[in-house]
N, C-alpha and C positions, 0 to 999 in steps of 0.2 A: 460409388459411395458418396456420402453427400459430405461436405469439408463444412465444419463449424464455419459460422462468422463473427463471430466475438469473441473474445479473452477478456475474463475476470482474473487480474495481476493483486497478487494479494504478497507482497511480504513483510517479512518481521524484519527488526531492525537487526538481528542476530544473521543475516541475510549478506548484510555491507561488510565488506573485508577492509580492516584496520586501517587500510591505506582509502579517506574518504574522496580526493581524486580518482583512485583508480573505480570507487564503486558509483559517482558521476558518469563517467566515460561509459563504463560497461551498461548500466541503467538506460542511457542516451540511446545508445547503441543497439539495446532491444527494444528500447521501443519504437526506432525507428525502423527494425527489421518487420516487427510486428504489423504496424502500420505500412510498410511496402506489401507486406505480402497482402494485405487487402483488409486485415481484420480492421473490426469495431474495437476500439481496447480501453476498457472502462478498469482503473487502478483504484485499490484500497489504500490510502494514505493510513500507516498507525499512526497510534495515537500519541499523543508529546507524553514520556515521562521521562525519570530521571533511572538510567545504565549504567551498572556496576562502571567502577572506573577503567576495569579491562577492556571495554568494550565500545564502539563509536560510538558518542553523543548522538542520542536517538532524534533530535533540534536537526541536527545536519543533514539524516535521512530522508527525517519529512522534509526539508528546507528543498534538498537536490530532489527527488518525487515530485514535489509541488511545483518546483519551476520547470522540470522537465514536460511536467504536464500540459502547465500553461503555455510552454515554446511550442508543444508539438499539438494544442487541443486538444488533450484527453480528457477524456469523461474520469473525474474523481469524484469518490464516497470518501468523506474525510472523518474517520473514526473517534474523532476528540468531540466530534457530538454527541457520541452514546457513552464514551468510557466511564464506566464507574468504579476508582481504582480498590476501591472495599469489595468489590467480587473479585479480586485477582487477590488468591490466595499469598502471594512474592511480593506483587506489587507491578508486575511486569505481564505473566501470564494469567488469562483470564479462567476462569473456575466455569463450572456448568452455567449458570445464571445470567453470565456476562456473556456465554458462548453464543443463550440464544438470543441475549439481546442484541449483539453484533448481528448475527445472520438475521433476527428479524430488520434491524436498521437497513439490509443492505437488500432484504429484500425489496425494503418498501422504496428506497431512493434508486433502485434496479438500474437500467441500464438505459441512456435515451434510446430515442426512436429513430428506426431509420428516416 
């Protein structure tokens, strides 16, 4: 069988468990396992907005993504380029309009080369 070589890591900030240390650590942790095992690992950074008060400050997720990225060199697409928060019907989740403008943005900034 032939083994993929790249991971597209895509998550939501709904992703990060309450404790923003423990979701650092665990973050770290897969993308270092990712990268041992040999992949290309190219991460969706979301986009900055503002999360219910139950929920970790979405600042902190990008914050921990984004330095994780740059300690380990991964390839990041950073979402707060294309977000247009008037197509997200909540304000958080994005509606048809916004979906394909994500997936078009991510096609076109795709994945570098090997």
């Amino acid at each position: 069988w032939i083994r993929p070589s790249r991971v597209i890591y895509f998550l939501g900030t709904n992703d990060a468990t309450h404790d923003e240390g423990l979701f650092a650590t665990q973050f770290a942790i897969h993308m270092t396992r990712l990268a041992g095992l040999g992949f290309d690992v190219t991460v969706i950074v979301p986009p900055d907005f503002k999360l219910p008060d139950s929920l970790p400050h979405n600042g902190v997720v990008r914050w921990t993504i984004l330095v994780t990225c740059q300690m380990r060199k991964l390839h990041c697409i950073d979402l707060n380029e294309v977000w247009d928060g008037e197509l997200a019907p909540d304000g958080v989740h994005p509606g048809p309009e916004l979906h394909h403008a994500i997936a078009d943005y991510v096609i076109e900034r795709g994945v570098r080369d090997e």
